[in-house]
C-alpha positions as CSV (number, residue, x, y, z in Angstrom):
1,X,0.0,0.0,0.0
2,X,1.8,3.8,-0.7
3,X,1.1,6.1,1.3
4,X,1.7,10.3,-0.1
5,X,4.1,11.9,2.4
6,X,3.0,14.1,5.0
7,X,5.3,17.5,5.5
8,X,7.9,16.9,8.3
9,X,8.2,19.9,10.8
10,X,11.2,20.0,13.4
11,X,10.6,21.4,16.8
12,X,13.2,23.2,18.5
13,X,11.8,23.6,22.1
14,X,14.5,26.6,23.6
15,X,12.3,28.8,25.7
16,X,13.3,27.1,29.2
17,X,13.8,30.3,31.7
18,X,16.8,28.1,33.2
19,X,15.8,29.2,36.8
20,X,17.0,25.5,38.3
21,X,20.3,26.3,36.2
22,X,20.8,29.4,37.4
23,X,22.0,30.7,34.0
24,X,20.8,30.8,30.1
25,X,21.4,27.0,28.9
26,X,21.7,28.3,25.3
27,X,24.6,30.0,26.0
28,X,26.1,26.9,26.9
29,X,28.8,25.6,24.2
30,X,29.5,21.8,23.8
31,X,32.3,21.6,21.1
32,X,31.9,25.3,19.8
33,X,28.0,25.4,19.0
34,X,24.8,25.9,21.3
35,X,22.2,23.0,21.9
36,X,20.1,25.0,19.2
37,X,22.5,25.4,16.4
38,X,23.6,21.5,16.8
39,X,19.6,20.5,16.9
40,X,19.1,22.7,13.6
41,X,22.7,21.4,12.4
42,X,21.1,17.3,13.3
43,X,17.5,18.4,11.8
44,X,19.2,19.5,8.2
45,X,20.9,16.4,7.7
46,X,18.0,14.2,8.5
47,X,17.9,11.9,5.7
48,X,14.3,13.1,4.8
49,X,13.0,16.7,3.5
50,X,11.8,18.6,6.5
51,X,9.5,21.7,5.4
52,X,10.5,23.7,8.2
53,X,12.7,23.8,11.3
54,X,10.0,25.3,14.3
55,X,11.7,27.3,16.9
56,X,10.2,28.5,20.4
57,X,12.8,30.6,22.0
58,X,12.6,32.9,24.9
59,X,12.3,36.8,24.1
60,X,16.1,37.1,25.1
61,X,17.3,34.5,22.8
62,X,15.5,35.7,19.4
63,X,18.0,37.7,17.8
64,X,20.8,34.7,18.7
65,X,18.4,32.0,16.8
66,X,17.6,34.6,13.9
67,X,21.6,34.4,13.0
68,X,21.8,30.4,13.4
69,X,18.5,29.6,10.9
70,X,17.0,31.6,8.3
71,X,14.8,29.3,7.2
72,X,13.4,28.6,11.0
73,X,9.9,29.3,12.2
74,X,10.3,31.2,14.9
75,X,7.4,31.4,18.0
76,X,8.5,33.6,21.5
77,X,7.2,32.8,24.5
78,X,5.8,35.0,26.5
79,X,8.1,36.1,29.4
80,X,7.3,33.2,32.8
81,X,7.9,36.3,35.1
């Protein structure tokens, strides 16, 4: 039986206020990159076409995902304070 492919949509789930850490998680490196830029980097090679790379991000980390994926969705959270 075929089946016609659905769109594929990555979620990118960043807007964590990192109160328990005590700092901003993205910031983080782990061999040069943030944990976003090496999800986005692990998305786009996925061996099938993804439509779209979806991003929720906190308010203060907007600009910082703007510069790692132009062709990301982007959705802010609403500040938890």
């Amino acid at each position: 039986m075929m089946h016609d492919s659905a769109p594929v949509f990555a979620a990118i789930l960043a807007a964590g206020s990192s109160c328990r850490m005590g700092r901003d998680k993205l910031s983080l490196s782990f061999g040069g990159k943030s944990p976003v830029e090496l999800s986005i980097e692990a998305f786009s090679a996925y061996p099938i076409s993804i439509e779209g790379i979806i991003v929720a991000a906190s308010a203060a980390n907007t600009e910082a995902v703007k510069a790692l994926c132009s062709r990301c969705l982007l959705y802010t959270s609403p500040s938890p304070r």
